[in-house]
CHARMM internal coordinates of N, CA and C (Angstrom, degrees):
IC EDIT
DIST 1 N 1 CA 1.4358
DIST 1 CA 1 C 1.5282
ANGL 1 N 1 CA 1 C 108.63
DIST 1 C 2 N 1.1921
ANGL 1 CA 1 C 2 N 109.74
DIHE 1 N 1 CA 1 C 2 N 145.05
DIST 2 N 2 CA 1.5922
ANGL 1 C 2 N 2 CA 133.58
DIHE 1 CA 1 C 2 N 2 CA -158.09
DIST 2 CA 2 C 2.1827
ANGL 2 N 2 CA 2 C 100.77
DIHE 1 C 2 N 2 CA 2 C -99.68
DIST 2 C 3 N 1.2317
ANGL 2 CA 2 C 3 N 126.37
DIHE 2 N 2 CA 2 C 3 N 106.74
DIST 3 N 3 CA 1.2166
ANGL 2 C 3 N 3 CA 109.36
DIHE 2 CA 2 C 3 N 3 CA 161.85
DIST 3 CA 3 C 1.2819
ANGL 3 N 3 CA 3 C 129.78
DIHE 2 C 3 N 3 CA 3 C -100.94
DIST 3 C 4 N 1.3484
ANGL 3 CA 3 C 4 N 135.97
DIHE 3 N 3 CA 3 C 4 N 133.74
DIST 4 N 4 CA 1.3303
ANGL 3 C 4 N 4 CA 136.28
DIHE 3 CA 3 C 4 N 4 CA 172.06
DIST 4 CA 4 C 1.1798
ANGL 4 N 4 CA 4 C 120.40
DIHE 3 C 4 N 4 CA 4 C -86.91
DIST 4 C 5 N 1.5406
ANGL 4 CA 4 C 5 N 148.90
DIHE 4 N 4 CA 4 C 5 N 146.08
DIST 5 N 5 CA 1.4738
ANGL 4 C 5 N 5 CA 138.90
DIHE 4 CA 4 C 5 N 5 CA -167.17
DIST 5 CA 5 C 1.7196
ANGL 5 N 5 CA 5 C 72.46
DIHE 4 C 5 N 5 CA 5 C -147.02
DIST 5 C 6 N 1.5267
ANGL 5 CA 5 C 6 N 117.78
DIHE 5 N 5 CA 5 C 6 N 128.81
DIST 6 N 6 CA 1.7772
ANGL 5 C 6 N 6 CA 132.37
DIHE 5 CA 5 C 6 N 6 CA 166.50
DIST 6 CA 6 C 1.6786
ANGL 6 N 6 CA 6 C 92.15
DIHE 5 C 6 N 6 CA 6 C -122.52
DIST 6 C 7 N 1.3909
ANGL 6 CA 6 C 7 N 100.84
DIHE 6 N 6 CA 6 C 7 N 117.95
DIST 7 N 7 CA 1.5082
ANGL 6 C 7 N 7 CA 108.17
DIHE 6 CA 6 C 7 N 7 CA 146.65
DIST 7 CA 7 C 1.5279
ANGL 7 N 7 CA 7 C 115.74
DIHE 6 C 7 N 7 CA 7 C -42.40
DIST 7 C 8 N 1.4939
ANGL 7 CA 7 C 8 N 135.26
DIHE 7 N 7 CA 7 C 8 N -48.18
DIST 8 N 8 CA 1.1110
ANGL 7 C 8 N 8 CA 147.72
DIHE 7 CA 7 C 8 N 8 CA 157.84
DIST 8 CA 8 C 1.5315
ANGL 8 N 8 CA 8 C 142.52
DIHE 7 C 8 N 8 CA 8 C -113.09
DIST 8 C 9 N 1.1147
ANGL 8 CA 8 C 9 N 151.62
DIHE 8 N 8 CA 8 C 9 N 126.75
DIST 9 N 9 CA 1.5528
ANGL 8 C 9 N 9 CA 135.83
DIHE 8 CA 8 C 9 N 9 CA -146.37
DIST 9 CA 9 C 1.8433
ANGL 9 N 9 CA 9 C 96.53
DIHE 8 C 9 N 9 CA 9 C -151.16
DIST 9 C 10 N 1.1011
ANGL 9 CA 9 C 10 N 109.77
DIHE 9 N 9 CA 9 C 10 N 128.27
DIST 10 N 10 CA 1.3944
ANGL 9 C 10 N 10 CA 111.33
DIHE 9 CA 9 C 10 N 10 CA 168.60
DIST 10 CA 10 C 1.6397
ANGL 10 N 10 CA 10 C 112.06
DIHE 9 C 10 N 10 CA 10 C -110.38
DIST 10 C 11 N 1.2019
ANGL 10 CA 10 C 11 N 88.27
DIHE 10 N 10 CA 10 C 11 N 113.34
DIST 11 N 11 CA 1.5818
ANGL 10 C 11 N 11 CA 110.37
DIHE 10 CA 10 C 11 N 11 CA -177.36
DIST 11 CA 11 C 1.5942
ANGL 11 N 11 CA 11 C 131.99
DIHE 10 C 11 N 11 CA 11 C -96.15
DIST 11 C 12 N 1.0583
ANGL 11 CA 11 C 12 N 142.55
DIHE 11 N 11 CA 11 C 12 N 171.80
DIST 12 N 12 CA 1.2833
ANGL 11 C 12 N 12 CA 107.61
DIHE 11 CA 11 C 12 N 12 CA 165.31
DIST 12 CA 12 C 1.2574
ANGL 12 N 12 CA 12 C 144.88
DIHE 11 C 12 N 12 CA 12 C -77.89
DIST 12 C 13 N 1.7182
ANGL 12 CA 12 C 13 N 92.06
DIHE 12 N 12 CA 12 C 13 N 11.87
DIST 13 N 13 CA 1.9234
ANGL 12 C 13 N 13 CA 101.74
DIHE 12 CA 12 C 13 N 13 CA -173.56
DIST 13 CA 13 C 1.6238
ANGL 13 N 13 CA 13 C 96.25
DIHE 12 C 13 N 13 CA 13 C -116.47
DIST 13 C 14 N 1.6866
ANGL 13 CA 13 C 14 N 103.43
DIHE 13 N 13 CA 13 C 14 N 31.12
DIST 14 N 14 CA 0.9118
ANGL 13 C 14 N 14 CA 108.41
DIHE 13 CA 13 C 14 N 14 CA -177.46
DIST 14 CA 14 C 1.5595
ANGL 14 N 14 CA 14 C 145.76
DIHE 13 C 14 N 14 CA 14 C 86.09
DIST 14 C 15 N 1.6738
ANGL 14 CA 14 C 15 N 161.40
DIHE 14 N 14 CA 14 C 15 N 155.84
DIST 15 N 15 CA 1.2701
ANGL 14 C 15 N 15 CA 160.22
DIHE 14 CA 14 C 15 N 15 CA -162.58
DIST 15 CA 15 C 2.3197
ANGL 15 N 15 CA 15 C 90.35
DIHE 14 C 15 N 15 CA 15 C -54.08
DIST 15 C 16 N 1.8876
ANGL 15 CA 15 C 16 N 80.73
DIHE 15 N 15 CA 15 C 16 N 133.15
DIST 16 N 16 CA 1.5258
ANGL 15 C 16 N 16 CA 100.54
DIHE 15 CA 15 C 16 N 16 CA -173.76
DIST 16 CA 16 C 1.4767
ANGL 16 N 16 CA 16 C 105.08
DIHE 15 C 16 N 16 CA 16 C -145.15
DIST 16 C 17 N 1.2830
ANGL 16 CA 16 C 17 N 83.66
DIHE 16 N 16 CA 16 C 17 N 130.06
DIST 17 N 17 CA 2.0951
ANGL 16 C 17 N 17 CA 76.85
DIHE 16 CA 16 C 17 N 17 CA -177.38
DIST 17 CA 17 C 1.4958
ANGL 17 N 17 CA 17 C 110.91
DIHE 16 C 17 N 17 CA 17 C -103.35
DIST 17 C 18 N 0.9637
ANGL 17 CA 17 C 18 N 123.08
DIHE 17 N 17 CA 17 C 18 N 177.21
DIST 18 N 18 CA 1.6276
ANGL 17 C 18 N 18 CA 110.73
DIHE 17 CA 17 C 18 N 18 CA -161.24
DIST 18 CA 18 C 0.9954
ANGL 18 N 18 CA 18 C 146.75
DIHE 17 C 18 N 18 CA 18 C 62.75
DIST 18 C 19 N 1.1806
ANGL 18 CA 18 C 19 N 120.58
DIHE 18 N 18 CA 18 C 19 N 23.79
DIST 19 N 19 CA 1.7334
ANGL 18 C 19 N 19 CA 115.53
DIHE 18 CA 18 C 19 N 19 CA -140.95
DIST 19 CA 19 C 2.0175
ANGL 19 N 19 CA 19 C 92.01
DIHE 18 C 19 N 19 CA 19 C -109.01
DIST 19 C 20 N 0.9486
ANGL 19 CA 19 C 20 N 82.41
DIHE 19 N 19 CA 19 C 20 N 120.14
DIST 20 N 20 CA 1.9898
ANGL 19 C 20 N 20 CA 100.85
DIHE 19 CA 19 C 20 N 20 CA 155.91
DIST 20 CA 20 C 1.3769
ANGL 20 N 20 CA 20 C 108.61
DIHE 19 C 20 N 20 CA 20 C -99.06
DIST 20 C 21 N 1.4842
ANGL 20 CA 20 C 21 N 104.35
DIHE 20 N 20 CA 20 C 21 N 129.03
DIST 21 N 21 CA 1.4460
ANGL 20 C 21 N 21 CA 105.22
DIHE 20 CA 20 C 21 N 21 CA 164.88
DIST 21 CA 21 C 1.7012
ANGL 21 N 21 CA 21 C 99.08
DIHE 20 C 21 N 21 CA 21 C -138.66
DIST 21 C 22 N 1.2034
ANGL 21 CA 21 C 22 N 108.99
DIHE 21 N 21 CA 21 C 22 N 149.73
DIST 22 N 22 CA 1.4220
ANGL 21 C 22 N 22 CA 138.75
DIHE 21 CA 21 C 22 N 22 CA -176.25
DIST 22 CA 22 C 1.3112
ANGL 22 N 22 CA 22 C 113.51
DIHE 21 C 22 N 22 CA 22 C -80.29
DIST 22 C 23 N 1.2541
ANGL 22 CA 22 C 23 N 131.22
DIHE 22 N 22 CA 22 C 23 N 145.83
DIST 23 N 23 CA 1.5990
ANGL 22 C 23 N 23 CA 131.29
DIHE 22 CA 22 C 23 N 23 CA -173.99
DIST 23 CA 23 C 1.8155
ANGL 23 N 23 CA 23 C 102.08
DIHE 22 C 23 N 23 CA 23 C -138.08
DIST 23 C 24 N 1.3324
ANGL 23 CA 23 C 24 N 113.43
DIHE 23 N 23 CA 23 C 24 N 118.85
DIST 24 N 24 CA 1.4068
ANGL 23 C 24 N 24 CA 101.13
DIHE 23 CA 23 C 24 N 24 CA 167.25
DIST 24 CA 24 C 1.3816
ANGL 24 N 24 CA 24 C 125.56
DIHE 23 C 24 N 24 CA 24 C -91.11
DIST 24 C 25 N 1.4486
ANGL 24 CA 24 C 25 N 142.48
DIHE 24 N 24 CA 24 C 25 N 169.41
DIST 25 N 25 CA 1.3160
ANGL 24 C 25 N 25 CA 149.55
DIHE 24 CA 24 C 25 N 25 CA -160.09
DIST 25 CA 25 C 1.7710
ANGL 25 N 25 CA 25 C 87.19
DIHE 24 C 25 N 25 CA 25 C -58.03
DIST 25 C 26 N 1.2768
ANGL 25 CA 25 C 26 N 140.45
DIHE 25 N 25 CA 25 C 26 N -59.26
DIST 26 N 26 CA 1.4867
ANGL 25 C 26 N 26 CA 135.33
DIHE 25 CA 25 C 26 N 26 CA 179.50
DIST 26 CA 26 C 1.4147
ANGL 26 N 26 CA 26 C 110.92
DIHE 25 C 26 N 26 CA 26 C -51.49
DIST 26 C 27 N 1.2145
ANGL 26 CA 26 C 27 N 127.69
DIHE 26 N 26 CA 26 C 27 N -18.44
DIST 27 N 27 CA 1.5345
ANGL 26 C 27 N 27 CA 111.81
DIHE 26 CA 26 C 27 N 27 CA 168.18
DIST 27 CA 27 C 1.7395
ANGL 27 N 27 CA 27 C 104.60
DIHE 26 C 27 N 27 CA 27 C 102.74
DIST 27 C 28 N 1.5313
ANGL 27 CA 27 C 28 N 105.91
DIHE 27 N 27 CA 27 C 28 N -1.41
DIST 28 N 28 CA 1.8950
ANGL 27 C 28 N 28 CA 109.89
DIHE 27 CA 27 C 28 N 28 CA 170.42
DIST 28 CA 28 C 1.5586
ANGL 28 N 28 CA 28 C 94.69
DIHE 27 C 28 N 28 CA 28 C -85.31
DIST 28 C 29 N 1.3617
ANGL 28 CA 28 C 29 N 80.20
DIHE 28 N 28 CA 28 C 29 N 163.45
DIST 29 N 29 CA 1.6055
ANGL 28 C 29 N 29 CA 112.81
DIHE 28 CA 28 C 29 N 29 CA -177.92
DIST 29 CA 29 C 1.8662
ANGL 29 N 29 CA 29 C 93.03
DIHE 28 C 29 N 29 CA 29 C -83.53
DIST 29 C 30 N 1.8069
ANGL 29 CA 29 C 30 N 119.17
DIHE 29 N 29 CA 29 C 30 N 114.71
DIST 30 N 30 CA 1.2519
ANGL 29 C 30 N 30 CA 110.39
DIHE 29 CA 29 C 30 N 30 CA -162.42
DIST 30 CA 30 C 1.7763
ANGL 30 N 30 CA 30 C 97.93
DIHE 29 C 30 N 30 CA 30 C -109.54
DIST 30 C 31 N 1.3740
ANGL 30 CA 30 C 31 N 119.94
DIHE 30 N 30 CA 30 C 31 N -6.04
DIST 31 N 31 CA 1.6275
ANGL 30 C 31 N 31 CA 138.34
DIHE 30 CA 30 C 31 N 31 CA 168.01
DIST 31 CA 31 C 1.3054
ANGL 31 N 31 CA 31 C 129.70
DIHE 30 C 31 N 31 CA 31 C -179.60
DIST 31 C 32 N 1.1940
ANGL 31 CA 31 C 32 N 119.09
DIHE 31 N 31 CA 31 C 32 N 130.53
DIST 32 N 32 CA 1.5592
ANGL 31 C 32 N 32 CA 117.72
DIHE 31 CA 31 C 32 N 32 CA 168.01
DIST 32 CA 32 C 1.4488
ANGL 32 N 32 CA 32 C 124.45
DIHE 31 C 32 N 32 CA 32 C -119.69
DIST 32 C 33 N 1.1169
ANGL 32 CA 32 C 33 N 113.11
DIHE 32 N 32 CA 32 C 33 N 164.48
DIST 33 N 33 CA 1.5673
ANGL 32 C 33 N 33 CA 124.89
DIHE 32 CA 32 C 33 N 33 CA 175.58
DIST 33 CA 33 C 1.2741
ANGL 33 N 33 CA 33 C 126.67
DIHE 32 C 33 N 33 CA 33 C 155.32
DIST 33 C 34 N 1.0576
ANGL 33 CA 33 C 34 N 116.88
DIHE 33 N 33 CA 33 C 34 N 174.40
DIST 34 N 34 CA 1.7630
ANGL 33 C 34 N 34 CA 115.70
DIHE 33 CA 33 C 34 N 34 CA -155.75
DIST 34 CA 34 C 1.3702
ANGL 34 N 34 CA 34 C 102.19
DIHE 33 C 34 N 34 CA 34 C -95.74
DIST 34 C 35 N 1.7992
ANGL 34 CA 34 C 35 N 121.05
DIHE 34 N 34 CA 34 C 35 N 156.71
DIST 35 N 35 CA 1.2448
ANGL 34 C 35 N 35 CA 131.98
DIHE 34 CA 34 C 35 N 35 CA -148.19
DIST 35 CA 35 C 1.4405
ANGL 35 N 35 CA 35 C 121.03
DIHE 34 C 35 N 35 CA 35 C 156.42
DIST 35 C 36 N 1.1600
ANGL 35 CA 35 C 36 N 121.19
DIHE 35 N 35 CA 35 C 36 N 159.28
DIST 36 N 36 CA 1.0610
ANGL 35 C 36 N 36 CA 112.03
DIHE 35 CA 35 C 36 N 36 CA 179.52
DIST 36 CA 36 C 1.7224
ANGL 36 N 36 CA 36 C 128.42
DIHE 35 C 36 N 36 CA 36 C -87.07
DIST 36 C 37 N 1.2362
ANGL 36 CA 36 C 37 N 142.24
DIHE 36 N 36 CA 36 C 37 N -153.65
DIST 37 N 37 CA 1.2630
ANGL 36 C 37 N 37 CA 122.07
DIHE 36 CA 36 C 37 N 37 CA -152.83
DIST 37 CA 37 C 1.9603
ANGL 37 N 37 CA 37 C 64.85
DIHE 36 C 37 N 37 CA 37 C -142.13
DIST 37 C 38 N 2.0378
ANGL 37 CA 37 C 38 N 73.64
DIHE 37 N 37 CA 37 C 38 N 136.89
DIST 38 N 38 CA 1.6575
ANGL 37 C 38 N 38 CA 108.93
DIHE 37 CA 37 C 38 N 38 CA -166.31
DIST 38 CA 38 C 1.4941
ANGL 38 N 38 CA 38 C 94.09
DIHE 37 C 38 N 38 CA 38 C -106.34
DIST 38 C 39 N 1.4729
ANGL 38 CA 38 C 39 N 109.84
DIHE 38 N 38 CA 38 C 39 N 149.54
DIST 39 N 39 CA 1.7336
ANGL 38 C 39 N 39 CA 98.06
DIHE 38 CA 38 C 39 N 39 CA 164.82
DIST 39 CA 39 C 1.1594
ANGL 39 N 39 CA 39 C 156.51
DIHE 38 C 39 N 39 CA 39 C -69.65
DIST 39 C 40 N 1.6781
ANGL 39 CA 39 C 40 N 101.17
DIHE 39 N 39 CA 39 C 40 N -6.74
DIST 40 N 40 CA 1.1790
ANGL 39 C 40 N 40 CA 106.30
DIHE 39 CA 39 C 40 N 40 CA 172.93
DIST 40 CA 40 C 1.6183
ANGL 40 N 40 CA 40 C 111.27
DIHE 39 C 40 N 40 CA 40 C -103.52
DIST 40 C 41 N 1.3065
ANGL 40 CA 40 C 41 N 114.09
DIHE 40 N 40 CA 40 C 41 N 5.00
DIST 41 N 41 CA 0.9907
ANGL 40 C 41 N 41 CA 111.76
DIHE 40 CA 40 C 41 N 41 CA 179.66
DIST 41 CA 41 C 1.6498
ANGL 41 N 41 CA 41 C 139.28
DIHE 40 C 41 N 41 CA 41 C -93.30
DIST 41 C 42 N 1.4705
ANGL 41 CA 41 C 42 N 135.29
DIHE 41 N 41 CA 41 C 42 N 124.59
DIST 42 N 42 CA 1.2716
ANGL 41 C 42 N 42 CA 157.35
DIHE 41 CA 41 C 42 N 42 CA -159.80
DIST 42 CA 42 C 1.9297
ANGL 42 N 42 CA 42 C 95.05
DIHE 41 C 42 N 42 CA 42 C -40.94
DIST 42 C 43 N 1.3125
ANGL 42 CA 42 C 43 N 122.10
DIHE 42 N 42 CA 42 C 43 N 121.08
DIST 43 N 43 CA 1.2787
ANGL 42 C 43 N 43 CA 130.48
DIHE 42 CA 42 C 43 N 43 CA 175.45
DIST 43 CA 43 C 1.2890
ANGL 43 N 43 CA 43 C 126.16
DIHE 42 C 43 N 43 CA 43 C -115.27
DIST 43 C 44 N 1.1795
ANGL 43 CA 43 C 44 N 122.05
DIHE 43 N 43 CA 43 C 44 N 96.11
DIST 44 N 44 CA 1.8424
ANGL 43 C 44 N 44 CA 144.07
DIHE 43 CA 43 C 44 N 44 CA 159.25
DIST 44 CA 44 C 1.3605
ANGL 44 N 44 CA 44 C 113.36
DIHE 43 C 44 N 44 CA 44 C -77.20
DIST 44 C 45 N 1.2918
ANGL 44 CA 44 C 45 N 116.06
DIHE 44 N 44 CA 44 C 45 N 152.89
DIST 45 N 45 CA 1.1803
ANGL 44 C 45 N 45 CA 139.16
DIHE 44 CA 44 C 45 N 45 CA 162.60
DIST 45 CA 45 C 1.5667
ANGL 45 N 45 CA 45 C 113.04
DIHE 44 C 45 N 45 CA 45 C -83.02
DIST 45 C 46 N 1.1526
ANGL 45 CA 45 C 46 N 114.92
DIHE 45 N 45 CA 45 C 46 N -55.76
DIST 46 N 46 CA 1.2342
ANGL 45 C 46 N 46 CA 100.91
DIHE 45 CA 45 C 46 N 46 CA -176.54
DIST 46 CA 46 C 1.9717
ANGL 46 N 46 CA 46 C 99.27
DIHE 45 C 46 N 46 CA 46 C -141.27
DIST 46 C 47 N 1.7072
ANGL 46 CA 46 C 47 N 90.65
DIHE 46 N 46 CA 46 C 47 N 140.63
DIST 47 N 47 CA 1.7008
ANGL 46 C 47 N 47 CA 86.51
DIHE 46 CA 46 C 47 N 47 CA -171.08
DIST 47 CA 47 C 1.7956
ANGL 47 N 47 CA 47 C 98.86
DIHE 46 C 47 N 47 CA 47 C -120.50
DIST 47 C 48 N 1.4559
ANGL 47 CA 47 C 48 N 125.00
DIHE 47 N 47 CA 47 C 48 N 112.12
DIST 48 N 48 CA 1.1955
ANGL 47 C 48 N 48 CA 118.44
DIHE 47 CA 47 C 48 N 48 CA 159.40
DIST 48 CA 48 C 1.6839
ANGL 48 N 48 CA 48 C 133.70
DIHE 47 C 48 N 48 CA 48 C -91.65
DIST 48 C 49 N 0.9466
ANGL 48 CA 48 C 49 N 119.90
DIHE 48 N 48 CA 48 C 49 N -169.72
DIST 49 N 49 CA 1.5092
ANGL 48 C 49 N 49 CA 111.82
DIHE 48 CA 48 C 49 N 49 CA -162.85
DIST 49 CA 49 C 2.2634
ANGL 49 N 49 CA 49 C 89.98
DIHE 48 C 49 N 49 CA 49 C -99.98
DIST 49 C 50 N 0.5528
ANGL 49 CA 49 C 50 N 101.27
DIHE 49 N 49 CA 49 C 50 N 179.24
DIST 50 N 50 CA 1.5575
ANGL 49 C 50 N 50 CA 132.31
DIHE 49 CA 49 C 50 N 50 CA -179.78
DIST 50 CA 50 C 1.0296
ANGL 50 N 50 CA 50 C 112.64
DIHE 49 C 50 N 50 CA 50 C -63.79
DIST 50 C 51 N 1.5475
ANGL 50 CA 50 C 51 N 152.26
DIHE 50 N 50 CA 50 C 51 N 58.70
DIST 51 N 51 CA 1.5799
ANGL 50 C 51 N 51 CA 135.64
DIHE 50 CA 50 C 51 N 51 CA -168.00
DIST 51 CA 51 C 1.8157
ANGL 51 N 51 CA 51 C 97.33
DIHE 50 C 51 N 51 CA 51 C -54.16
DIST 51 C 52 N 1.6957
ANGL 51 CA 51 C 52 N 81.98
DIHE 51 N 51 CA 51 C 52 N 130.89
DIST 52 N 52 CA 1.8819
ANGL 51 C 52 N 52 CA 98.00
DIHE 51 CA 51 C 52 N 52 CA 165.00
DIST 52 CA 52 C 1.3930
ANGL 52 N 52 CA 52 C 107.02
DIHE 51 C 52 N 52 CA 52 C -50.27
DIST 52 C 53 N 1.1936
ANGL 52 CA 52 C 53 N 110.37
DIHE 52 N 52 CA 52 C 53 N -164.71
DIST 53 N 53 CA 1.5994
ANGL 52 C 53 N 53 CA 142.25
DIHE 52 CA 52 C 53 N 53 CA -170.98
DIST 53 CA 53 C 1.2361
ANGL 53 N 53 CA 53 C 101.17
DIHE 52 C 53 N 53 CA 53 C -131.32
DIST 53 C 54 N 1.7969
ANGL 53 CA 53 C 54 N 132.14
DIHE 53 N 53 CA 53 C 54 N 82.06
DIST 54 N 54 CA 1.1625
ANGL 53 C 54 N 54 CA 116.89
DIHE 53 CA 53 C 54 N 54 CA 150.01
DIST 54 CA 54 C 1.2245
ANGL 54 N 54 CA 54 C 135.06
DIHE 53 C 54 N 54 CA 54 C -92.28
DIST 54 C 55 N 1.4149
ANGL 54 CA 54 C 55 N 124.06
DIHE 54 N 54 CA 54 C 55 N 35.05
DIST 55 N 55 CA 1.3930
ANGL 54 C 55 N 55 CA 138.32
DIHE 54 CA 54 C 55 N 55 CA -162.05
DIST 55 CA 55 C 1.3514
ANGL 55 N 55 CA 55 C 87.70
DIHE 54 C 55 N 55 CA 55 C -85.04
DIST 55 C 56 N 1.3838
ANGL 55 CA 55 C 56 N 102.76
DIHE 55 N 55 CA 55 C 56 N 128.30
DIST 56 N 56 CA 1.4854
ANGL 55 C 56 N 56 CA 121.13
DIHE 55 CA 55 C 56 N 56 CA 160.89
DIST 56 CA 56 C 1.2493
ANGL 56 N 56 CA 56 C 132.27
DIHE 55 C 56 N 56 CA 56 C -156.65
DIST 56 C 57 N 1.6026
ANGL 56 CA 56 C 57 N 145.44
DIHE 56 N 56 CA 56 C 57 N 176.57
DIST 57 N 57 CA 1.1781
ANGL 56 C 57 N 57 CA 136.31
DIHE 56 CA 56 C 57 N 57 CA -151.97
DIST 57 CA 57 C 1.3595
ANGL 57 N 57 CA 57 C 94.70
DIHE 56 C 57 N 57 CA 57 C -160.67
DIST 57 C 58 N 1.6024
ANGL 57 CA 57 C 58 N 111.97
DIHE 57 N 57 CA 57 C 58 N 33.34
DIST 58 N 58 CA 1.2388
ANGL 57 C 58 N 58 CA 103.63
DIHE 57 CA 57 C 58 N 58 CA 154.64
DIST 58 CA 58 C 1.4163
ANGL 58 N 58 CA 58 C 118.17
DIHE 57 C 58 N 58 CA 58 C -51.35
DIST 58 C 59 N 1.7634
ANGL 58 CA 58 C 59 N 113.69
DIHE 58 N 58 CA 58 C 59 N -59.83
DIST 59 N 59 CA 1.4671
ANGL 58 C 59 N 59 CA 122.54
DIHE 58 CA 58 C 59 N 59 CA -162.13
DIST 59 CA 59 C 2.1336
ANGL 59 N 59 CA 59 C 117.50
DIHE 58 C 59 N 59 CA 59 C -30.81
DIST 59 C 60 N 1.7027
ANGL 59 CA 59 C 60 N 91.43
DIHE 59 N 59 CA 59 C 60 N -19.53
DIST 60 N 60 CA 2.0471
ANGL 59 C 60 N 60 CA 105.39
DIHE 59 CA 59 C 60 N 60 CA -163.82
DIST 60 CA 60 C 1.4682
ANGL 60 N 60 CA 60 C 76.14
DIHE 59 C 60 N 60 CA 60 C -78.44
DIST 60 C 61 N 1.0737
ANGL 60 CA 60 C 61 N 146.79
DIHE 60 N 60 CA 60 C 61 N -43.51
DIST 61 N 61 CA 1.5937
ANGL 60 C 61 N 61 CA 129.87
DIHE 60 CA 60 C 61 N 61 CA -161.26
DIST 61 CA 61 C 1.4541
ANGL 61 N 61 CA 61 C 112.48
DIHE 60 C 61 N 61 CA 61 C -77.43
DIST 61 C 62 N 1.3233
ANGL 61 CA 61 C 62 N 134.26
DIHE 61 N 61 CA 61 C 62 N -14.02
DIST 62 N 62 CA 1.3431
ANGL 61 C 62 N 62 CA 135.66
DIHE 61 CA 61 C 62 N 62 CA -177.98
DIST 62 CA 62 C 1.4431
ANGL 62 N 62 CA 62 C 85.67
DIHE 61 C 62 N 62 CA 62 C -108.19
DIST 62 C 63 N 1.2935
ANGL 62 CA 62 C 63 N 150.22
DIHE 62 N 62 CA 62 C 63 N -45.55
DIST 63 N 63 CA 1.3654
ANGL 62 C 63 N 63 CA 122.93
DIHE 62 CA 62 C 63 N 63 CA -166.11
DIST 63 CA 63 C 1.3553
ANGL 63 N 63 CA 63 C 94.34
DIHE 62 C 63 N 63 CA 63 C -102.97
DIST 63 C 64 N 1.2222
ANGL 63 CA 63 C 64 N 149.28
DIHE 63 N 63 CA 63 C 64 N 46.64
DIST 64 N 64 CA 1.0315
ANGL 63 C 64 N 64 CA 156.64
DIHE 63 CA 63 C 64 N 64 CA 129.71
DIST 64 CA 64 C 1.8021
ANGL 64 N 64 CA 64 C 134.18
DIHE 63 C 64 N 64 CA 64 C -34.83
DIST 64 C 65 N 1.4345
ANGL 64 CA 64 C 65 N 126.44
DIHE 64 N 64 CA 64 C 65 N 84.75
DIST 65 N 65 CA 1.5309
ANGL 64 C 65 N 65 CA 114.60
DIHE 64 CA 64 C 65 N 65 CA -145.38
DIST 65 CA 65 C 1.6891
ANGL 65 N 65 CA 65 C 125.83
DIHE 64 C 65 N 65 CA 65 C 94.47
DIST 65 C 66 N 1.5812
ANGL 65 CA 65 C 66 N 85.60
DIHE 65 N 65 CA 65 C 66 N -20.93
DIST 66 N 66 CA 1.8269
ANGL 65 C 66 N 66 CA 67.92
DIHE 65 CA 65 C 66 N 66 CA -175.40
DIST 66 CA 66 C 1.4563
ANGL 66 N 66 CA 66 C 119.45
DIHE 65 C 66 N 66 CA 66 C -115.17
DIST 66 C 67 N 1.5693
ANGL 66 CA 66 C 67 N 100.14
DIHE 66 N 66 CA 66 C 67 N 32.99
DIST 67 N 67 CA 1.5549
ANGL 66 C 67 N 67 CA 95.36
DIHE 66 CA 66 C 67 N 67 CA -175.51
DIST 67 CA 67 C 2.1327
ANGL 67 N 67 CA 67 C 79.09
DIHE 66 C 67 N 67 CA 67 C -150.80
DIST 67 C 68 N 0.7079
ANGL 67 CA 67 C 68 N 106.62
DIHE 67 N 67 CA 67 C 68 N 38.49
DIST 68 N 68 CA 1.7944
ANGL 67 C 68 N 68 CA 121.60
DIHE 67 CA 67 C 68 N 68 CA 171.36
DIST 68 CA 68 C 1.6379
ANGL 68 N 68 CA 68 C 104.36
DIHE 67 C 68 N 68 CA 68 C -135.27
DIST 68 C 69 N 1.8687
ANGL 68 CA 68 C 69 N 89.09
DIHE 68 N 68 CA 68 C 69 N 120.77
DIST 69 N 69 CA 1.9011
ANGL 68 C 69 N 69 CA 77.20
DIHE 68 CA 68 C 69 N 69 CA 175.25
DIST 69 CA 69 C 1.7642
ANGL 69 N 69 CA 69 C 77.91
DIHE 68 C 69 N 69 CA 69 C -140.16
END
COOR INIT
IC SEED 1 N 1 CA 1 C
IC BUILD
């Protein structure tokens, strides 16, 4: 298991300082919570979450035809 120690972490209950979070062999988040920074553990300054993937191409299906003459 993988530990993270962030000087700062934005979570969803919002900016957290301290934050350890745990990593299991699959690569999920296996616990978090605030604490101090362990020695073997990986040190950031600041840890954010993952931006999704909203890339999409819906918009080509509605303008589809109407800008082709």
């Amino acid at each position: 298991m993988t530990t993270l120690w962030a000087a700062r972490a934005l979570t969803d209950g919002g900016w957290t300082e301290s934050l350890r979070v745990a990593i299991d062999a699959g690569g999920r988040i296996a616990a978090a919570g605030q604490g101090a920074p362990g020695p073997s553990d990986h040190h950031v300054d600041l840890l954010l979450p993952a931006p999704a993937n909203a890339h999409s191409h819906a918009f080509q299906r509605a303008m589809a035809g109407l800008t082709e003459r």
